[in-house]
N, CA, C and O atoms as a printed pandas DataFrame, in Angstrom:
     atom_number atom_name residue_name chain_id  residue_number  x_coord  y_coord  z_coord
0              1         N          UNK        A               1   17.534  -40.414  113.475
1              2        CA          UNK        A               1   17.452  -41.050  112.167
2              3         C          UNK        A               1   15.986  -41.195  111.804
3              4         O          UNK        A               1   15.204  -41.763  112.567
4              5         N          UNK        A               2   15.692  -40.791  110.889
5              6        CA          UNK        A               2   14.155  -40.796  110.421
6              7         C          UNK        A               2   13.804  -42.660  110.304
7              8         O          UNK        A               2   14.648  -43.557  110.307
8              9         N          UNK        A               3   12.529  -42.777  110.224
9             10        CA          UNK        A               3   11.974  -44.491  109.882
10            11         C          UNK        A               3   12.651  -44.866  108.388
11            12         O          UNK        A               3   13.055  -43.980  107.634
12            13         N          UNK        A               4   12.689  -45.640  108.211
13            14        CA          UNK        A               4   12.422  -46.210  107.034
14            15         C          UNK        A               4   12.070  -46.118  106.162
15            16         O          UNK        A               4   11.006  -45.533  106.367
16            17         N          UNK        A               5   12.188  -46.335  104.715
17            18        CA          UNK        A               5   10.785  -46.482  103.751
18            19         C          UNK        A               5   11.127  -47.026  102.564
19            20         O          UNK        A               5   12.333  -47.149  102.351
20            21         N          UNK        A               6   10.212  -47.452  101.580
21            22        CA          UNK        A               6   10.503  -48.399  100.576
22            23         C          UNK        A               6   11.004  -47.268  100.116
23            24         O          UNK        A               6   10.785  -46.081  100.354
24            25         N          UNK        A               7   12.216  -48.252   98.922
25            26        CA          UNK        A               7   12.691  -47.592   97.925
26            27         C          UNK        A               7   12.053  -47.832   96.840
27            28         O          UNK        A               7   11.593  -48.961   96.667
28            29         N          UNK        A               8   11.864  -46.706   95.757
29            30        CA          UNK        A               8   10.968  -46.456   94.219
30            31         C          UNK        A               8   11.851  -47.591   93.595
31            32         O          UNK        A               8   11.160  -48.292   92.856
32            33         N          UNK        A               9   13.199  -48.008   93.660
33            34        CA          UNK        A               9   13.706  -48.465   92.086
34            35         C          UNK        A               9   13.499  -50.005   93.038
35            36         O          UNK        A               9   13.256  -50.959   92.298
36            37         N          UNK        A              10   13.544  -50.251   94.094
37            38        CA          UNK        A              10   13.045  -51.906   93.959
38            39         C          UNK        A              10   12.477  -52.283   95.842
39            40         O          UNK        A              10   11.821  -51.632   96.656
40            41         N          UNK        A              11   13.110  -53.565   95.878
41            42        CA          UNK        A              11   12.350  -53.901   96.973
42            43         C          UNK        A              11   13.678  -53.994   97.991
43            44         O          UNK        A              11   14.106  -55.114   98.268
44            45         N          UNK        A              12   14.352  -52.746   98.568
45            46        CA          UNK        A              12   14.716  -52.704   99.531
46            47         C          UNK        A              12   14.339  -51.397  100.684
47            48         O          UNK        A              12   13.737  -50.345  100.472
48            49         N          UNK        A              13   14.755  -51.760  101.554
49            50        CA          UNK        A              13   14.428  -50.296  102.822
50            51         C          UNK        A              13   15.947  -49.995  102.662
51            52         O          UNK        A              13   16.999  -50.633  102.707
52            53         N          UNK        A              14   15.481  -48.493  102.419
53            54        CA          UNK        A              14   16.706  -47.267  102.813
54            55         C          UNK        A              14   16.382  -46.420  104.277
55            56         O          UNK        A              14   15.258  -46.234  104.745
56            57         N          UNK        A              15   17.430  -46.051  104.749
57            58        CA          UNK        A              15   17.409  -45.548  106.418
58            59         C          UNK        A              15   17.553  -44.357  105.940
59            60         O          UNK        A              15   18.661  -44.270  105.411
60            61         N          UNK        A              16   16.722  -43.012  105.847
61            62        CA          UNK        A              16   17.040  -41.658  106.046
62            63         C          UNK        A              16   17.976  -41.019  104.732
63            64         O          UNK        A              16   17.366  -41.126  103.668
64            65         N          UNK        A              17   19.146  -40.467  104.622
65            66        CA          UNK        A              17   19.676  -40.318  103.474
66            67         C          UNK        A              17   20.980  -41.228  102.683
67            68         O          UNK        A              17   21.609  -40.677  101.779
68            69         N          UNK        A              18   21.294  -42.564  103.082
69            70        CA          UNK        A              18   21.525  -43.447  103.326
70            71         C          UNK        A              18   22.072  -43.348  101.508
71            72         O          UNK        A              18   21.066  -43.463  100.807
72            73         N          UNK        A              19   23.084  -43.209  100.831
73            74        CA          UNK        A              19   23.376  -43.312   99.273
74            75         C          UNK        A              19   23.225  -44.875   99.014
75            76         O          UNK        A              19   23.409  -45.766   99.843
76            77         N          UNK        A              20   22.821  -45.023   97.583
77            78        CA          UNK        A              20   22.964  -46.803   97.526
78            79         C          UNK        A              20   24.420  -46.872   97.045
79            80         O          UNK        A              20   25.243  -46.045   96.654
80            81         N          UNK        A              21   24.401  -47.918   97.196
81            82        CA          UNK        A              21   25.846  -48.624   97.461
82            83         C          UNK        A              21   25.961  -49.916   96.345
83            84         O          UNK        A              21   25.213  -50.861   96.597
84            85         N          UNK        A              22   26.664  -50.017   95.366
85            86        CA          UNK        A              22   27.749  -51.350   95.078
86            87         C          UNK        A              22   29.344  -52.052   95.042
87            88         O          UNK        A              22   30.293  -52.080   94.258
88            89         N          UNK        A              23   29.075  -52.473   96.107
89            90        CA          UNK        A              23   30.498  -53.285   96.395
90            91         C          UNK        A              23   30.634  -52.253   97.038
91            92         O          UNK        A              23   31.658  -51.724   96.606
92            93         N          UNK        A              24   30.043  -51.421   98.117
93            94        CA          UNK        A              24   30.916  -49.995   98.708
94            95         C          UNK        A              24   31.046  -49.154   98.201
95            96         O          UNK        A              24   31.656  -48.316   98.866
96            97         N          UNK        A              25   30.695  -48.748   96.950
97            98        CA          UNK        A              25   30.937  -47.651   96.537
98            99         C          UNK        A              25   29.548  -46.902   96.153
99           100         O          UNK        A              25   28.606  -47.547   95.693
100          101         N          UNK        A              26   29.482  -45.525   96.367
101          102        CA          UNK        A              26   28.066  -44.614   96.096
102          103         C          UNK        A              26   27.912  -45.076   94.519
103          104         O          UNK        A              26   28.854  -45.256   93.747
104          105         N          UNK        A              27   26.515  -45.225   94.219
105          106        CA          UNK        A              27   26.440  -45.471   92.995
106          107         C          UNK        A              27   26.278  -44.084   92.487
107          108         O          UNK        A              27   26.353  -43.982   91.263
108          109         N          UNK        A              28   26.124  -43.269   92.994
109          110        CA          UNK        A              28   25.995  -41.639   91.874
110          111         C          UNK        A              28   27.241  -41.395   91.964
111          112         O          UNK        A              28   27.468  -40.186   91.946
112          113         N          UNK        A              29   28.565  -42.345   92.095
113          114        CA          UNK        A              29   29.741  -42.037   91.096
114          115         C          UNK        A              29   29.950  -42.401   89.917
115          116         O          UNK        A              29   30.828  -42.108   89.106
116          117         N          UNK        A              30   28.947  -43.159   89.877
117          118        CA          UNK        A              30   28.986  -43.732   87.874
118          119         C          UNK        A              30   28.095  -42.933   87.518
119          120         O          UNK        A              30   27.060  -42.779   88.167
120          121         N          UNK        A              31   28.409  -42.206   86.263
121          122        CA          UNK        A              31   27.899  -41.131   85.067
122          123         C          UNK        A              31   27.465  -42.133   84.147
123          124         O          UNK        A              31   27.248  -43.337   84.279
124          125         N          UNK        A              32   27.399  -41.432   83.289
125          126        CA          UNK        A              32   27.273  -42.281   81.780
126          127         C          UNK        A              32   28.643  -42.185   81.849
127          128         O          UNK        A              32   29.471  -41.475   82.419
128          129         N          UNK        A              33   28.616  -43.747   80.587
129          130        CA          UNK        A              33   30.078  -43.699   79.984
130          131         C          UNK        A              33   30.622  -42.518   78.982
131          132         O          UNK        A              33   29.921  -41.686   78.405
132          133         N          UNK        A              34   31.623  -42.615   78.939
133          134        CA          UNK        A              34   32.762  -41.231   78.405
134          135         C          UNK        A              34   32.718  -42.115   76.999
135          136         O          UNK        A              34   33.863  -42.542   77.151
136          137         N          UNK        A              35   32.347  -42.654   75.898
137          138        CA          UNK        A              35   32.819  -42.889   74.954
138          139         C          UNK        A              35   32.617  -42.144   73.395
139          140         O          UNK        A              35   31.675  -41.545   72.877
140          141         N          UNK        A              36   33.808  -42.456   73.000
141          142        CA          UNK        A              36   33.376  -41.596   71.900
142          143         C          UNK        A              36   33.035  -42.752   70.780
143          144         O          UNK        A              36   33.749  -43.729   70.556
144          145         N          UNK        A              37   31.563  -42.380   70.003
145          146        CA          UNK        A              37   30.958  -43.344   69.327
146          147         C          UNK        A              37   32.022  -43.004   67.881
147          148         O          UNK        A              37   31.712  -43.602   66.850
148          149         N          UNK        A              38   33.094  -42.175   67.839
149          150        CA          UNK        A              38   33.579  -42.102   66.401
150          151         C          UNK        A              38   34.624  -43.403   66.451
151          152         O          UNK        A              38   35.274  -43.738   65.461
152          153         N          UNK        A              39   34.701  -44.095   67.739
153          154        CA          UNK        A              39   35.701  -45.307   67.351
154          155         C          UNK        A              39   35.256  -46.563   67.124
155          156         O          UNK        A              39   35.927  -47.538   66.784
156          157         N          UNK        A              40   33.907  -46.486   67.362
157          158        CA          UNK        A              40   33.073  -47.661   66.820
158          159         C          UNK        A              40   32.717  -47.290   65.438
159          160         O          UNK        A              40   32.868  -48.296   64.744
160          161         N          UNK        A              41   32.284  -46.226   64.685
161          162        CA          UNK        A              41   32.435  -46.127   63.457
162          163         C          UNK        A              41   33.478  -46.378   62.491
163          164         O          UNK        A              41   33.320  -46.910   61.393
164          165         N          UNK        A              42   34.455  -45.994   62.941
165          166        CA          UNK        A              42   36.178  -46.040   62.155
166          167         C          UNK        A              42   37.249  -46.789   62.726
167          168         O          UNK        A              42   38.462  -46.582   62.747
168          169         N          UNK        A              43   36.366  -47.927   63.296
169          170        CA          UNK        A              43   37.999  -48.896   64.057
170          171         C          UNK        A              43   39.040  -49.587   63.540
171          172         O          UNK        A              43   39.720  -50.322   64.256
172          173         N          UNK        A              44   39.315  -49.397   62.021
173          174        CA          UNK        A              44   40.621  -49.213   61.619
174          175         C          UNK        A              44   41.239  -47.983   61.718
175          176         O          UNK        A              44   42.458  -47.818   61.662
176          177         N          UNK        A              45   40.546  -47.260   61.840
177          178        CA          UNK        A              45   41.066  -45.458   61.769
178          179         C          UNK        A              45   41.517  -45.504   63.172
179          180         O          UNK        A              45   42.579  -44.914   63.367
180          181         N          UNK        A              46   40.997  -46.034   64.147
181          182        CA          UNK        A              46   41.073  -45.489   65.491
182          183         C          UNK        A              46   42.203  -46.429   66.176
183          184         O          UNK        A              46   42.740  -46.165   67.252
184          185         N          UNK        A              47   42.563  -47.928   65.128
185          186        CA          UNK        A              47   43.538  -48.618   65.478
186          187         C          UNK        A              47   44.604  -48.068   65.217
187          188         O          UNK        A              47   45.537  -47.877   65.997
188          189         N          UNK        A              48   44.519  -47.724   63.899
189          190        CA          UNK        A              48   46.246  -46.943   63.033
190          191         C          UNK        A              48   46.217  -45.461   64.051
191          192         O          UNK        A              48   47.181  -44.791   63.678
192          193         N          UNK        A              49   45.883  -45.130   64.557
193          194        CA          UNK        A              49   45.896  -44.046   65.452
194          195         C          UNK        A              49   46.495  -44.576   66.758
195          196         O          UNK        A              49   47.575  -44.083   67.085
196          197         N          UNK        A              50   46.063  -45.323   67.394
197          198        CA          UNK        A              50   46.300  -46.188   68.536
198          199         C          UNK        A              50   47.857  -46.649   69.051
199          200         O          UNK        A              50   48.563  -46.616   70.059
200          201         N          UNK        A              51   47.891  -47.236   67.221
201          202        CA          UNK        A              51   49.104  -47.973   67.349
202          203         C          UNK        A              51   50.447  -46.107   67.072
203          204         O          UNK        A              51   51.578  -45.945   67.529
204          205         N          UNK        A              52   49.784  -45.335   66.380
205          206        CA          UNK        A              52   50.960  -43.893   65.885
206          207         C          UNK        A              52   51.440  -43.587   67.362
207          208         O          UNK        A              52   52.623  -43.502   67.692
208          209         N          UNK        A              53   50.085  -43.396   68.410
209          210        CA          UNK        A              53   50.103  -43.039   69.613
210          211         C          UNK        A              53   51.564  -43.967   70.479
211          212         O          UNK        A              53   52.584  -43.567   71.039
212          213         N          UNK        A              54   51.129  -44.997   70.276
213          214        CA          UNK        A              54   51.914  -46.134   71.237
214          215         C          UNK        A              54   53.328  -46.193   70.817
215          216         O          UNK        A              54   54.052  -46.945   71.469
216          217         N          UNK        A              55   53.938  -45.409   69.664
217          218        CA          UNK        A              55   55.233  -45.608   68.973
218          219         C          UNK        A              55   55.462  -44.245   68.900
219          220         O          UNK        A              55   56.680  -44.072   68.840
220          221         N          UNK        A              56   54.722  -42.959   68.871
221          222        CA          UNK        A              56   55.237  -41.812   69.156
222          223         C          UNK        A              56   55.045  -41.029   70.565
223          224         O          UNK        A              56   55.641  -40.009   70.910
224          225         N          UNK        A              57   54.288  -41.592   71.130
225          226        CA          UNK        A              57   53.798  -41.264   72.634
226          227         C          UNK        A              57   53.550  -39.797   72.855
227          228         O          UNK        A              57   52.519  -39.192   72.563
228          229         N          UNK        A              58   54.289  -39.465   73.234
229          230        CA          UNK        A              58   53.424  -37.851   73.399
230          231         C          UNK        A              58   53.345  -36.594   72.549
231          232         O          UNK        A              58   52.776  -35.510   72.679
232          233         N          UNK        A              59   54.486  -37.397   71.216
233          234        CA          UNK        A              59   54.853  -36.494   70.262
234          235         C          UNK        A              59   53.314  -36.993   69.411
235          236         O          UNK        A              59   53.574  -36.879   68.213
236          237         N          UNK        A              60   52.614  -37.230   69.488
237          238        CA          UNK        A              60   51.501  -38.365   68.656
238          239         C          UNK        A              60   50.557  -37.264   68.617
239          240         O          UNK        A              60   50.388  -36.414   69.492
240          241         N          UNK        A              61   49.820  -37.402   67.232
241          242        CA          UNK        A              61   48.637  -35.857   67.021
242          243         C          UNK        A              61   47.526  -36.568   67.858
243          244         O          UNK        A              61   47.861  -37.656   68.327
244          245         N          UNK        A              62   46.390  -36.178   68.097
245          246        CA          UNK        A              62   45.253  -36.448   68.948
246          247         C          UNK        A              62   44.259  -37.006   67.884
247          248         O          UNK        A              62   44.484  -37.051   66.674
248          249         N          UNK        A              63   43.473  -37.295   68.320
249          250        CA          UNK        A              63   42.422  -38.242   67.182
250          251         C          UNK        A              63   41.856  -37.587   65.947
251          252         O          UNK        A              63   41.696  -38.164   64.871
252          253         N          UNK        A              64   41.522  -36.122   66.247
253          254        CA          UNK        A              64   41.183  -35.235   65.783
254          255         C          UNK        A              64   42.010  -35.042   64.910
255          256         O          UNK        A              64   41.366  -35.418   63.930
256          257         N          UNK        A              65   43.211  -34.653   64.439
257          258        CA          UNK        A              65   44.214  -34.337   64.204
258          259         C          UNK        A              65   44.243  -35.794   63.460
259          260         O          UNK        A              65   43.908  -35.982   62.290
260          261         N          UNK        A              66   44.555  -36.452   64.069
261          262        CA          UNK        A              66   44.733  -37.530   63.244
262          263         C          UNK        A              66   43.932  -38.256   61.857
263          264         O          UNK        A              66   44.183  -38.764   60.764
264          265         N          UNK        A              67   42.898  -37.932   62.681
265          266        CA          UNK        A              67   41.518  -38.131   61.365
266          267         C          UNK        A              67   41.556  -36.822   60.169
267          268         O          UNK        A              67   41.382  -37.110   58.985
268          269         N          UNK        A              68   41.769  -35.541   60.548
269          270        CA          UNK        A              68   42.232  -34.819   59.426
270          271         C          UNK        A              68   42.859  -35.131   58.477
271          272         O          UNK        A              68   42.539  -35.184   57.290
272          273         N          UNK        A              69   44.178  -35.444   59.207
273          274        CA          UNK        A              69   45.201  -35.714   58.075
274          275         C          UNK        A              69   45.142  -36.414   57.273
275          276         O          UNK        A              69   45.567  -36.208   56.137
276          277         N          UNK        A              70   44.323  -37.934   57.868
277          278        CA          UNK        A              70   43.767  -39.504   56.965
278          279         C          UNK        A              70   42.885  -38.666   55.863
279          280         O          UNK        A              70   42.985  -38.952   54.670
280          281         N          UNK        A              71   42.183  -37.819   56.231
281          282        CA          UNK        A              71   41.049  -37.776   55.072
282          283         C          UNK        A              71   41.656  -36.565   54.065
283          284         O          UNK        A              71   40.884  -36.021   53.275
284          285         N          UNK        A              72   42.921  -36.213   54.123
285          286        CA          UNK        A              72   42.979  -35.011   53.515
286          287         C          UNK        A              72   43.855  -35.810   51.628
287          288         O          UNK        A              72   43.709  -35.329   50.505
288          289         N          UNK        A              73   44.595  -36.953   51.989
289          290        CA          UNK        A              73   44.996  -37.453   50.936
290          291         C          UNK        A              73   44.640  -38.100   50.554
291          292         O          UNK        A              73   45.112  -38.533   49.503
């Protein structure tokens, strides 16, 4: 096992190739978040979608699809 050495992002010692860890888990399993910023723009659009989804379930158009159709009438 190689020595020691400070770590760049703060004040702990890492042992050799040692991944950091929270709560146990490798932290280079968190990415950026997956969000799509079009449901913070249109969150009535993305509710009435939400709710088509939850009452037609898989028969339900996709967001995309869904936002078409809203803007076409």
């Amino acid at each position: 096992m190689p020595l020691a050495q400070l770590s760049s992002s703060g004040p702990m010692l890492l042992a050799g190739n040692d991944r950091l860890r929270v709560l146990g888990i490798p932290l280079d399993w968190f990415g950026p978040p997956t969000f799509d910023i079009r449901r913070v723009a249109h969150p009535v659009l993305w509710l009435r979608w939400h709710w088509t989804v939850r009452r037609d379930g898989p028969f339900a158009p996709s967001y995309d699809e869904f936002r078409a159709a809203g803007t076409q009438g």
